[in-house]
BALOBA-1460 file (C-alpha; in Angstrom, 3 decimals):
// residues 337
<rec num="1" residu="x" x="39.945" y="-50.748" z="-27.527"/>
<rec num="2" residu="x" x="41.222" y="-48.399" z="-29.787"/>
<rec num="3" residu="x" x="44.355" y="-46.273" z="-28.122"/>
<rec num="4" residu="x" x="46.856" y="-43.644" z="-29.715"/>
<rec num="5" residu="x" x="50.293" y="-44.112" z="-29.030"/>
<rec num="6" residu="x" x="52.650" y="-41.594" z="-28.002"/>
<rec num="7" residu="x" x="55.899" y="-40.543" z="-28.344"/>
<rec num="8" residu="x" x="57.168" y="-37.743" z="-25.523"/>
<rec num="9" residu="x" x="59.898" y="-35.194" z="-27.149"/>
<rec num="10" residu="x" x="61.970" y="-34.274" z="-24.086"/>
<rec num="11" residu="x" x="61.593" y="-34.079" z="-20.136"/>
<rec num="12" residu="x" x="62.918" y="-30.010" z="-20.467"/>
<rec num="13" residu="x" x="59.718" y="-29.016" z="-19.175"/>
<rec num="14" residu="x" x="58.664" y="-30.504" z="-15.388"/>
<rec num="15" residu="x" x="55.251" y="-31.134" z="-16.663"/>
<rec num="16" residu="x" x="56.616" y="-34.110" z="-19.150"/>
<rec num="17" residu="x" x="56.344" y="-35.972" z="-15.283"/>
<rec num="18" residu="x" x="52.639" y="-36.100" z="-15.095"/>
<rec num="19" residu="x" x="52.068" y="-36.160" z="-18.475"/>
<rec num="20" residu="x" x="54.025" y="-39.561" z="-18.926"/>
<rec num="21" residu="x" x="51.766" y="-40.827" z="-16.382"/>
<rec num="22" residu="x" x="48.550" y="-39.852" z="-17.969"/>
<rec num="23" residu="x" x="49.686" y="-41.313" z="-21.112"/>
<rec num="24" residu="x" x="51.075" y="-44.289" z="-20.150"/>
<rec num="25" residu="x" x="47.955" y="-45.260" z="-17.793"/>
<rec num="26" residu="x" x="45.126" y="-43.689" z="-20.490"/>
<rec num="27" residu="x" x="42.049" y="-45.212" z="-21.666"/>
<rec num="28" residu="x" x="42.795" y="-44.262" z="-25.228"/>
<rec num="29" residu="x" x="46.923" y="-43.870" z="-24.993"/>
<rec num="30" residu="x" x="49.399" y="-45.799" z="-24.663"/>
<rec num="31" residu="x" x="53.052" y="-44.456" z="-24.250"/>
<rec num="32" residu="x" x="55.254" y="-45.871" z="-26.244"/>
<rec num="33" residu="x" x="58.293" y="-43.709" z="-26.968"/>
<rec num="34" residu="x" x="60.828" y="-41.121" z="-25.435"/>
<rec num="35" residu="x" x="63.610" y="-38.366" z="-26.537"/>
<rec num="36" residu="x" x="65.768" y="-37.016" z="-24.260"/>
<rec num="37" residu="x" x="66.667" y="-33.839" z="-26.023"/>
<rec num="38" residu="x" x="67.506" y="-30.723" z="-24.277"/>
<rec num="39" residu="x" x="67.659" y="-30.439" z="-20.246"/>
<rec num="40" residu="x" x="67.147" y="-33.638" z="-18.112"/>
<rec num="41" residu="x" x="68.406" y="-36.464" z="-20.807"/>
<rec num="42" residu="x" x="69.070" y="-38.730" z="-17.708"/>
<rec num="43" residu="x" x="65.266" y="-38.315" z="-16.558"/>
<rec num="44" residu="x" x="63.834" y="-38.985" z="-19.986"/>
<rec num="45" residu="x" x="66.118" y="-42.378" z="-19.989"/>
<rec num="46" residu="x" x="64.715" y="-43.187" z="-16.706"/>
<rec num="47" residu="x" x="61.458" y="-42.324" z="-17.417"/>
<rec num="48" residu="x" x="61.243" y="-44.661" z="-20.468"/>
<rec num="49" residu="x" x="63.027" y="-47.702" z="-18.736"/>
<rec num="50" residu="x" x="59.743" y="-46.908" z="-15.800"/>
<rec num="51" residu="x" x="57.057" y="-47.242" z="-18.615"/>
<rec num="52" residu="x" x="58.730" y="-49.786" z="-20.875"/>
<rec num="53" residu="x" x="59.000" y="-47.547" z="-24.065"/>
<rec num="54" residu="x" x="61.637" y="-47.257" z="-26.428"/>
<rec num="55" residu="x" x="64.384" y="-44.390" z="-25.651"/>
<rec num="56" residu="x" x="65.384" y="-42.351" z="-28.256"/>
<rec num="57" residu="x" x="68.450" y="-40.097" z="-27.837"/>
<rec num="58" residu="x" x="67.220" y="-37.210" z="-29.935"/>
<rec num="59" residu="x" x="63.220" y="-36.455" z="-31.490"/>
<rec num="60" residu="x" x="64.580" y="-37.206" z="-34.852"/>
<rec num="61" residu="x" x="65.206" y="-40.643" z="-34.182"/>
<rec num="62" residu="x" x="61.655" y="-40.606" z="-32.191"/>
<rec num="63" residu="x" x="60.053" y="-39.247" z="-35.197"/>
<rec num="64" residu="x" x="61.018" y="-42.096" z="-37.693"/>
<rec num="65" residu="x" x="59.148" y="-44.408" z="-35.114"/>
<rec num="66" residu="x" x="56.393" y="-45.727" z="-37.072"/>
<rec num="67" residu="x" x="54.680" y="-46.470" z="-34.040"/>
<rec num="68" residu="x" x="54.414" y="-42.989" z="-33.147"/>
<rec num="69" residu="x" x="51.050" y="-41.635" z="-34.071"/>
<rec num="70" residu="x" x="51.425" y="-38.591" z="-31.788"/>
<rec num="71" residu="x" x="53.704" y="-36.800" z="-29.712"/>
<rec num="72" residu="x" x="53.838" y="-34.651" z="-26.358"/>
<rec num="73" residu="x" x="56.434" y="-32.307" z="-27.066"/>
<rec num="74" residu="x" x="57.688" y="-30.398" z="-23.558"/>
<rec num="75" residu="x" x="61.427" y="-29.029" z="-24.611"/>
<rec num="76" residu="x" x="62.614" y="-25.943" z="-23.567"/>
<rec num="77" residu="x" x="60.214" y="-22.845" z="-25.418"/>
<rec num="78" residu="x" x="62.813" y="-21.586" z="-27.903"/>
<rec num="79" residu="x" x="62.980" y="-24.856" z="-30.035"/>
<rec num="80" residu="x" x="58.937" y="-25.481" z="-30.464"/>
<rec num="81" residu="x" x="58.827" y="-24.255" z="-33.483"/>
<rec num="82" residu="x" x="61.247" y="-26.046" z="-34.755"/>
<rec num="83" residu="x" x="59.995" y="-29.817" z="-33.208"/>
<rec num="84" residu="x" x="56.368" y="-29.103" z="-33.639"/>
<rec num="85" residu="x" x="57.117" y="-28.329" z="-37.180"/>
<rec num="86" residu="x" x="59.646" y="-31.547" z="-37.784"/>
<rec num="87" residu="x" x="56.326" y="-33.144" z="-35.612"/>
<rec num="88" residu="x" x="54.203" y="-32.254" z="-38.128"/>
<rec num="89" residu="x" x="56.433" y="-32.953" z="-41.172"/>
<rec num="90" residu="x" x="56.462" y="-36.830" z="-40.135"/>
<rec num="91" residu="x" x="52.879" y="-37.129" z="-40.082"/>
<rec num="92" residu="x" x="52.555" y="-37.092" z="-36.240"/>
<rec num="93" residu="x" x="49.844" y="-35.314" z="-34.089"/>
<rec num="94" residu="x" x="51.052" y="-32.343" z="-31.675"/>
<rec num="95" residu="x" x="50.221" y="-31.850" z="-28.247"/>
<rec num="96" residu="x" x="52.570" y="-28.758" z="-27.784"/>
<rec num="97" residu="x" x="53.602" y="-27.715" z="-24.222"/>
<rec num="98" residu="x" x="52.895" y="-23.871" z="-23.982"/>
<rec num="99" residu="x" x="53.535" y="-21.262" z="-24.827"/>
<rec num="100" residu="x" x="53.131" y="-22.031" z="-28.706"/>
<rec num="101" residu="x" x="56.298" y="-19.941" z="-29.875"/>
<rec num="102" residu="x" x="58.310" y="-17.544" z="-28.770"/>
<rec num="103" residu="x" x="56.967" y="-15.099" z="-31.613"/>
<rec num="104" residu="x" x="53.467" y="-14.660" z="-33.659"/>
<rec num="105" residu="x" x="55.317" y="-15.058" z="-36.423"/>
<rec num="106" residu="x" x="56.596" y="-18.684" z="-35.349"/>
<rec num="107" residu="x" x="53.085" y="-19.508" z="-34.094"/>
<rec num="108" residu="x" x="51.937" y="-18.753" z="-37.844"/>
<rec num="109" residu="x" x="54.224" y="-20.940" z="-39.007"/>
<rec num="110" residu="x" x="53.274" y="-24.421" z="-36.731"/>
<rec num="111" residu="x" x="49.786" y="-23.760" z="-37.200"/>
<rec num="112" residu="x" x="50.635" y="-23.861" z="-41.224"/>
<rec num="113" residu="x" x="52.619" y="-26.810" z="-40.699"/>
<rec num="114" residu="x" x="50.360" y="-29.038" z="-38.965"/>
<rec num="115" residu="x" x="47.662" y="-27.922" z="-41.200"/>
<rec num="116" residu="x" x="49.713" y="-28.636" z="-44.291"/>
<rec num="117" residu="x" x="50.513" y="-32.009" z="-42.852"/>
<rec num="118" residu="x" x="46.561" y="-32.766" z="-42.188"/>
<rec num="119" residu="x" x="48.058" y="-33.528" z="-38.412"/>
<rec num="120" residu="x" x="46.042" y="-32.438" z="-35.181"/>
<rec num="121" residu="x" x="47.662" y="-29.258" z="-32.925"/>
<rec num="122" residu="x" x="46.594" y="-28.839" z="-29.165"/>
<rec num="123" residu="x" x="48.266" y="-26.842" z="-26.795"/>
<rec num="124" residu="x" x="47.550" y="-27.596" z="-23.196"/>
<rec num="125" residu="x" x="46.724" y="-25.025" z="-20.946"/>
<rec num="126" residu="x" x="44.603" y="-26.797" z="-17.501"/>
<rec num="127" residu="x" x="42.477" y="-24.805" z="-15.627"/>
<rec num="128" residu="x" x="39.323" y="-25.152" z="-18.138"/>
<rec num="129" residu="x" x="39.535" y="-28.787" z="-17.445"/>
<rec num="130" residu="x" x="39.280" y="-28.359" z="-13.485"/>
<rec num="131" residu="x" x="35.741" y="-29.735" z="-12.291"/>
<rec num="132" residu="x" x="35.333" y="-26.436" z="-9.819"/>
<rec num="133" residu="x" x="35.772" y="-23.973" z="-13.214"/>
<rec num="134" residu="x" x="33.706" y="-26.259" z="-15.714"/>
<rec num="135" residu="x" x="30.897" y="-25.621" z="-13.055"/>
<rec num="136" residu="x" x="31.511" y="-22.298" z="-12.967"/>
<rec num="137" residu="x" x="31.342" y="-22.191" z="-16.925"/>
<rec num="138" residu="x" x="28.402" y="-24.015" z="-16.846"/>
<rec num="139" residu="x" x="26.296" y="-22.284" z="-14.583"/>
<rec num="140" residu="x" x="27.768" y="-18.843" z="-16.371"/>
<rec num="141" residu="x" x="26.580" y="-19.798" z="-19.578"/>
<rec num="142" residu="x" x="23.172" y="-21.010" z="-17.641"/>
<rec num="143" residu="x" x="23.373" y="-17.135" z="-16.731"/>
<rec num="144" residu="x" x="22.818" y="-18.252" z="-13.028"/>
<rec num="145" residu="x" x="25.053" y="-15.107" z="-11.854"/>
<rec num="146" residu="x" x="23.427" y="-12.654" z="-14.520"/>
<rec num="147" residu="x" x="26.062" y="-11.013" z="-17.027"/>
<rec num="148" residu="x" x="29.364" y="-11.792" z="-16.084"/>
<rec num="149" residu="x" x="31.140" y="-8.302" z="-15.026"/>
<rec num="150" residu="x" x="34.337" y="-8.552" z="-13.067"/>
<rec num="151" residu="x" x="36.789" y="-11.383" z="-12.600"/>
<rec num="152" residu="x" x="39.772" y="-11.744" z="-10.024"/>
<rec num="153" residu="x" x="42.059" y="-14.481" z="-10.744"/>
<rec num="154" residu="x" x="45.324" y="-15.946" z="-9.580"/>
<rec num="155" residu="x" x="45.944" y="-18.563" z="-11.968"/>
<rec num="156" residu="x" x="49.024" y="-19.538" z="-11.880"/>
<rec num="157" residu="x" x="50.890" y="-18.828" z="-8.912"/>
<rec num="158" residu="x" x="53.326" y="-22.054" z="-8.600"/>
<rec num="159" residu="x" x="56.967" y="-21.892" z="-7.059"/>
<rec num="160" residu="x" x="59.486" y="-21.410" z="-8.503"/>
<rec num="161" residu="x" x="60.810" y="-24.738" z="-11.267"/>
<rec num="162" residu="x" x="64.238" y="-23.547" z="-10.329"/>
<rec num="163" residu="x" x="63.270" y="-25.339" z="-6.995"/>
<rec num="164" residu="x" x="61.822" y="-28.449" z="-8.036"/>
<rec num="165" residu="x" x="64.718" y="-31.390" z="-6.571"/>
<rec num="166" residu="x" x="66.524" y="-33.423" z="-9.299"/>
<rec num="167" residu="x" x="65.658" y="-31.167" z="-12.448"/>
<rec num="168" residu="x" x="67.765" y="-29.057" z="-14.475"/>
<rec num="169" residu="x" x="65.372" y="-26.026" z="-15.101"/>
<rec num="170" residu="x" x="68.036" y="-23.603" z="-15.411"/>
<rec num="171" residu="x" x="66.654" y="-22.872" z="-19.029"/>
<rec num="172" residu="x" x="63.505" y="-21.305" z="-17.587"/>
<rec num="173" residu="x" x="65.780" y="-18.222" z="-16.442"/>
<rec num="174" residu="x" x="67.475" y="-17.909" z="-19.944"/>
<rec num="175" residu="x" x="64.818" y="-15.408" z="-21.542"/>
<rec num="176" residu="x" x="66.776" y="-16.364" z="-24.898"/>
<rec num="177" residu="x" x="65.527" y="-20.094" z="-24.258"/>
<rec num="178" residu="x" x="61.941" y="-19.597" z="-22.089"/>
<rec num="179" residu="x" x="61.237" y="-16.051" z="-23.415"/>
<rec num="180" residu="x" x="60.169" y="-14.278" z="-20.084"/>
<rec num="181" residu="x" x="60.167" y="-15.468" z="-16.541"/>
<rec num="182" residu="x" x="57.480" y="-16.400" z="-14.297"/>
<rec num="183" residu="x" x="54.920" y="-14.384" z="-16.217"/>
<rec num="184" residu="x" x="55.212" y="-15.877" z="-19.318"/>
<rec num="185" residu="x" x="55.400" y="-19.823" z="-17.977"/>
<rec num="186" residu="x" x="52.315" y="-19.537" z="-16.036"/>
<rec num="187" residu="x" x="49.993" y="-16.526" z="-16.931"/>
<rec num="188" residu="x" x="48.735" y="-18.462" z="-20.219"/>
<rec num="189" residu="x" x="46.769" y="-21.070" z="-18.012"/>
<rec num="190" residu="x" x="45.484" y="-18.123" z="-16.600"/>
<rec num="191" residu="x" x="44.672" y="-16.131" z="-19.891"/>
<rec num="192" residu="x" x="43.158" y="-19.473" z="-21.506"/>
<rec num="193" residu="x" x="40.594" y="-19.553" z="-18.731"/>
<rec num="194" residu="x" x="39.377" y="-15.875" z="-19.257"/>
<rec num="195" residu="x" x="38.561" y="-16.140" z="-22.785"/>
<rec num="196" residu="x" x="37.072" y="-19.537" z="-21.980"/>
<rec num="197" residu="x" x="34.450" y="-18.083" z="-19.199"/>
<rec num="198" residu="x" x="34.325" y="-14.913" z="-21.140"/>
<rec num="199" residu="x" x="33.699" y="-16.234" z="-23.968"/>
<rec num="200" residu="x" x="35.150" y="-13.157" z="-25.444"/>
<rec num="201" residu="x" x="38.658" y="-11.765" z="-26.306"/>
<rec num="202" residu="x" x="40.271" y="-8.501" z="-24.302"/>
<rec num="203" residu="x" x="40.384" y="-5.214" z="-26.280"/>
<rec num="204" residu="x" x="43.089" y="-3.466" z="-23.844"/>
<rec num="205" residu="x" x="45.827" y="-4.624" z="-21.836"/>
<rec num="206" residu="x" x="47.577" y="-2.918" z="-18.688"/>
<rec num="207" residu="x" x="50.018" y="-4.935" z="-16.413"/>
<rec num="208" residu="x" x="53.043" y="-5.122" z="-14.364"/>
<rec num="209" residu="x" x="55.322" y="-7.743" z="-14.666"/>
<rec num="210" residu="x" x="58.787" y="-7.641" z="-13.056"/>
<rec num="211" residu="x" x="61.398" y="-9.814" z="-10.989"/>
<rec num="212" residu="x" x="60.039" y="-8.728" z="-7.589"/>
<rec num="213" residu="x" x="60.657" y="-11.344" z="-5.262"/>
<rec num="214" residu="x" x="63.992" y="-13.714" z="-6.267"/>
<rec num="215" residu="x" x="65.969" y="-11.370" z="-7.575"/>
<rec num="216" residu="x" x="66.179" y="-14.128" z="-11.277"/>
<rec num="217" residu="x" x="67.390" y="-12.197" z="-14.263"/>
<rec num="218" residu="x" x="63.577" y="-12.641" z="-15.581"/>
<rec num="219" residu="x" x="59.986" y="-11.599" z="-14.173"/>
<rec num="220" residu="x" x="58.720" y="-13.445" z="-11.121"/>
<rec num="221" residu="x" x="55.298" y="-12.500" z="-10.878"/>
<rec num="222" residu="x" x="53.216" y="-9.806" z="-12.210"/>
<rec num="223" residu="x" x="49.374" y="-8.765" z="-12.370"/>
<rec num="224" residu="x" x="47.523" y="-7.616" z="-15.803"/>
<rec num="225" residu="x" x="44.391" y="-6.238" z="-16.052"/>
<rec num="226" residu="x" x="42.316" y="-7.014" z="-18.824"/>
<rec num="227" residu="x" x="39.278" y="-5.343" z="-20.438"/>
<rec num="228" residu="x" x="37.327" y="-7.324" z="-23.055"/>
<rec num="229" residu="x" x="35.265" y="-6.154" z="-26.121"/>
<rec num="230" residu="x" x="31.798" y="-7.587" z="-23.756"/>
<rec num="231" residu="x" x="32.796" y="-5.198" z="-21.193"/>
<rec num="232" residu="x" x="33.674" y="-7.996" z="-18.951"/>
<rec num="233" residu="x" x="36.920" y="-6.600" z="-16.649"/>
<rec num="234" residu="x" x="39.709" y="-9.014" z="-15.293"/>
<rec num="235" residu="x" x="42.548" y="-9.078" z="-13.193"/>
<rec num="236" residu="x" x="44.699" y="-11.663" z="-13.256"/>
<rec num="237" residu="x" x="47.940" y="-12.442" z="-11.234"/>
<rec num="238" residu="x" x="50.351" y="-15.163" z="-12.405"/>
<rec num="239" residu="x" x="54.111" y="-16.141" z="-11.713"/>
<rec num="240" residu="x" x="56.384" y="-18.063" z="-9.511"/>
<rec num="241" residu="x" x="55.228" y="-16.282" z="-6.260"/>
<rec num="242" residu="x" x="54.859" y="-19.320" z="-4.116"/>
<rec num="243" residu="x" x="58.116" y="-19.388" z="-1.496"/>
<rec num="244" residu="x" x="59.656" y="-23.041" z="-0.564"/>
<rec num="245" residu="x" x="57.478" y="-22.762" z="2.649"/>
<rec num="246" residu="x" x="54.285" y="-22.416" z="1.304"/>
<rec num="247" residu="x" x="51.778" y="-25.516" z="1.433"/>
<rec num="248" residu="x" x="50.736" y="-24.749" z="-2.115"/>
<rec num="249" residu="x" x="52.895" y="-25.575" z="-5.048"/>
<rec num="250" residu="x" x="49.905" y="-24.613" z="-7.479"/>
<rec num="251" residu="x" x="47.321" y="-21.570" z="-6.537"/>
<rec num="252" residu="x" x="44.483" y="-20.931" z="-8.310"/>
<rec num="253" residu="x" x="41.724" y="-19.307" z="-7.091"/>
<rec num="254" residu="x" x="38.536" y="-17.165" z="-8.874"/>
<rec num="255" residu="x" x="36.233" y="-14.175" z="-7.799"/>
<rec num="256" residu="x" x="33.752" y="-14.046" z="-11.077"/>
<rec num="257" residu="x" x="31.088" y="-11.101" z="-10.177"/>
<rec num="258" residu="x" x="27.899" y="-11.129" z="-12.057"/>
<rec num="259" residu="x" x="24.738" y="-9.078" z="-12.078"/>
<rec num="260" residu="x" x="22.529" y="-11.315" z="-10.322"/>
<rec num="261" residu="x" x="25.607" y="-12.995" z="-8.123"/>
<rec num="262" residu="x" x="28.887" y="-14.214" z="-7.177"/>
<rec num="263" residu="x" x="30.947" y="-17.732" z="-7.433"/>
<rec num="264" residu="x" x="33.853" y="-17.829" z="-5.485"/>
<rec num="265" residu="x" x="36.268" y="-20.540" z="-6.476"/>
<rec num="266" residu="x" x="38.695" y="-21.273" z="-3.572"/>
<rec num="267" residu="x" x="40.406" y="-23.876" z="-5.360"/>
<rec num="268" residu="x" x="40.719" y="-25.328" z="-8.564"/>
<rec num="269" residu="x" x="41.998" y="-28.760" z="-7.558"/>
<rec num="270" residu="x" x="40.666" y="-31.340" z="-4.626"/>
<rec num="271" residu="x" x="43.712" y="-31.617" z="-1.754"/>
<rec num="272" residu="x" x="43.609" y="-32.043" z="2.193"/>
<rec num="273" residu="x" x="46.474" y="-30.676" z="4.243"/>
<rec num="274" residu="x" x="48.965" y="-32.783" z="6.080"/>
<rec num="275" residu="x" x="50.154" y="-30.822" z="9.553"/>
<rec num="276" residu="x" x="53.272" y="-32.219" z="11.004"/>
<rec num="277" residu="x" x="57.286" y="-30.188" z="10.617"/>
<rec num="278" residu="x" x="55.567" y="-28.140" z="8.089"/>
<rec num="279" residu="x" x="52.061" y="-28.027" z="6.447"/>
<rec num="280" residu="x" x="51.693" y="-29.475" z="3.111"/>
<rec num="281" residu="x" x="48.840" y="-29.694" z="0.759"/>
<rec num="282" residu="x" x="48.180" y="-32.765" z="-1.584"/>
<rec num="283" residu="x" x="46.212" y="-33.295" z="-3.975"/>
<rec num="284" residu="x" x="44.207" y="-36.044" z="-4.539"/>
<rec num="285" residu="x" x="43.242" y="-36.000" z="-8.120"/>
<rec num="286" residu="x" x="44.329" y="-33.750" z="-10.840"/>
<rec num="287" residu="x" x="41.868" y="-34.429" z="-13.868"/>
<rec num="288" residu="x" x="42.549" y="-31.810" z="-15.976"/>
<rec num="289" residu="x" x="46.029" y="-33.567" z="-17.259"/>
<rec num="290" residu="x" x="43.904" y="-36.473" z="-17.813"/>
<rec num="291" residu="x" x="40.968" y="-34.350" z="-19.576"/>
<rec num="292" residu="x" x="43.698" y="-32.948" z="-21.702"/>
<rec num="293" residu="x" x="45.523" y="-36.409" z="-22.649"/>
<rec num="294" residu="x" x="41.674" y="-37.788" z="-23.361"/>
<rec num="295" residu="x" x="40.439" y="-34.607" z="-25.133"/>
<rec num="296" residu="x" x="43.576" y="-34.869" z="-27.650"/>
<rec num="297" residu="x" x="42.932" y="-38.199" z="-28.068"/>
<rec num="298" residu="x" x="39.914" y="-38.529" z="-28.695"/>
<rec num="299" residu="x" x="40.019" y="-35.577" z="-31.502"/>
<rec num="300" residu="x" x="42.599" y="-37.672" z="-33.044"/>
<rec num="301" residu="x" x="40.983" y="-41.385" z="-33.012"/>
<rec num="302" residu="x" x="37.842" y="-39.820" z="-33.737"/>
<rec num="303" residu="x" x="38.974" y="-37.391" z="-36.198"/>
<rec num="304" residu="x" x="37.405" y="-34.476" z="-34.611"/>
<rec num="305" residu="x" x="37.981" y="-30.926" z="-33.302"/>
<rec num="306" residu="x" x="40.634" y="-30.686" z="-30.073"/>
<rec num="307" residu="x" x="39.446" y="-28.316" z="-27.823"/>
<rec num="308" residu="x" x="42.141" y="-26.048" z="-27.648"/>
<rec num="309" residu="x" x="43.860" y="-25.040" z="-31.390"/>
<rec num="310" residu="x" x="46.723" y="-23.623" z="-32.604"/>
<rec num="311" residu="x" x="44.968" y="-20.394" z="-33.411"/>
<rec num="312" residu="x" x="43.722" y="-20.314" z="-29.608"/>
<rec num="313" residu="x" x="47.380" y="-20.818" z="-28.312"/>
<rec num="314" residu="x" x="48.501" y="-17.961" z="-31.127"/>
<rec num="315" residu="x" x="45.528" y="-14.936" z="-29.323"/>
<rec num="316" residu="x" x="47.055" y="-16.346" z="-25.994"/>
<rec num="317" residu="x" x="50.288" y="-15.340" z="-27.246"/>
<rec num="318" residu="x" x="49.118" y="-12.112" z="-28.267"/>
<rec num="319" residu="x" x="47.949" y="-11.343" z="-24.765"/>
<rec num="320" residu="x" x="50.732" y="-12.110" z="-23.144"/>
<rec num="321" residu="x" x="53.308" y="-10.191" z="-25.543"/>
<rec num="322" residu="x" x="51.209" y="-6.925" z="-25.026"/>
<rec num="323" residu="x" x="50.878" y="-7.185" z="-21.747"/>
<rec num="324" residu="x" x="54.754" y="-7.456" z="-21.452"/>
<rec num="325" residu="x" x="54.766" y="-4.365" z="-23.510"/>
<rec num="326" residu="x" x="52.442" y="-3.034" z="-21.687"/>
<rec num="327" residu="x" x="54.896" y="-3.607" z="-18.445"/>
<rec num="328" residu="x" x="57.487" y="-2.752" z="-20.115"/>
<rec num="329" residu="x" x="56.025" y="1.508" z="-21.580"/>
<rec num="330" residu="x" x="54.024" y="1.485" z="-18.610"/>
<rec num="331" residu="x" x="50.749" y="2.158" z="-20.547"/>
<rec num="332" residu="x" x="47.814" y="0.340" z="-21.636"/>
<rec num="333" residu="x" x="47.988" y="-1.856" z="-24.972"/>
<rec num="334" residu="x" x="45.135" y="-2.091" z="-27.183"/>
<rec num="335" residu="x" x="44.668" y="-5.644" z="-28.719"/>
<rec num="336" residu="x" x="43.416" y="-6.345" z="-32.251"/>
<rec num="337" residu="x" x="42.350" y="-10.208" z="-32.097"/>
């Protein structure tokens, strides 16, 4: 069988962990390379000895891999532009760890590059590729809950990555480097997964966003409410809001109000609780990495659309930017996408 070998660009972002896994143990991928640019150089070295690929001390050396077809790039936000667009230059496909850019201006210029190059651009973001929410979409679209009116999400509230044991993820409370706080690292999932059940794009934006609970020099948490052009309203809470103590690491949970109904999604991902010092919850599958490792994949060996494009990640971008503005003057933002 057919499988498309990767190359990951850095273990800066904590989500390079489960992705390695995916890849290494895909159907259709096969990991075969790692860089261990930016934060956590001694993980990525690790990492590579565990899988048996070749370590690569920077992505320029990665990228002159022949081998390489395509790459999972997870460094720290501020330098995506400048790897996705190296990425692209060397002929490899881009699964880019959100956001897509720090600016819309930077987005512009990856999604030119990779389309330049003729090279395939995905961003990541999970919760459309949760089995709860792809029934929910389903039976939506099926118009089993009449016209979709209101939606309540919190999607993502995680804890802090400051917290996570044996990772440098100092960077994500350098705005310079990450480009907001808890807001901006987790509220895209969130914002994806709107416009997917929506099927629609927001014409306003109010929120407030703010570093409420840990005191970090950047946001924690904040809420923004959305309005979209279908008349569809949502509110949607995202951040680092989860304490050390609490079971969940990951939160997300759905309200979606129709006309003829309601679907209440509790969770987004199978887990049972363990009870004994402390509670914990763990889960016991997590397809949506693996839907978004296979989706990519499959666009590329099969030369077909990915799921989630560059111009996707660049409206998700948008939204979040105004509704920092929006924070920030204390007034709604209107939204021309």
């Amino acid at each position: 069988m057919r499988k498309l070998n990767f190359g990951i660009i850095s273990y800066a972002h904590p989500h390079a962990l489960r992705y390695a896994s995916v890849i290494a143990g895909g159907k259709h991928t096969r990991l075969v390379a790692v860089s261990g640019d930016g934060s956590n150089f001694d993980v990525a070295m690790a990492e590579a000895k565990k899988y048996g690929a070749r370590f690569y001390r920077n992505y320029e050396e990665l990228l002159k891999d022949g081998n390489v077809e395509a790459v999972y790039i997870a460094i720290e936000t501020y330098r995506h532009k400048e790897v996705a667009i190296r990425a692209a230059e060397e002929g490899k496909h881009i699964l880019l760890e959100k956001p897509i850019a720090l600016s819309l201006r930077d987005a512009d210029e990856v999604i030119k590059a990779a389309k330049r190059a003729g090279v395939k651009l995905m961003l990541p973001f999970n919760p459309r590729f949760t089995e709860p929410l792809g029934k929910a979409k389903e039976m939506l679209d099926n118009g089993e809950i009449g016209l979709l009116e209101y939606v309540h999400a919190i999607s993502e509230n995680v804890k802090p990555p400051i917290f996570l044991q044996g990772l440098d993820m100092s960077w994500f409370l350098d705005e310079r480097k990450s480009g907001g706080g808890g807001f901006m690292d987790t509220a895209p999932h969130g914002i994806d997964s709107l416009l997917w059940l929506t099927g629609d794009v927001p014409k306003r934006v109010y929120a407030d966003i703010g570093a409420k609970i840990y005191g970090f020099p950047v946001d924690d948490i904040g809420t923004a409410v959305l309005e979209f052009k279908n008349g569809v309203v949502a509110v949607l809470t995202a951040g680092w809001g989860n304490p050390k103590g609490y079971s969940y690491g990951l939160e997300i949970k759905y309200h979606l109000i129709g006309s003829e109904g309601f679907l209440d999604v509790r969770t987004a991902y199978p887990d049972f609780t363990v009870y004994q010092d402390k509670a914990e919850k763990v889960y016991w599958d997590r397809p949506d990495v693996r839907g978004i490792v296979e989706s990519f994949a499959r666009a590329v060996l099969d030369d077909g659309e990915v799921p989630i494009s560059g111009e996707d990640a660049k409206k998700n971008l948008a939204i979040v930017l105004a509704a920092y503005k929006a924070s920030e003057e204390r007034r709604a933002v209107k939204l021309d996408l």
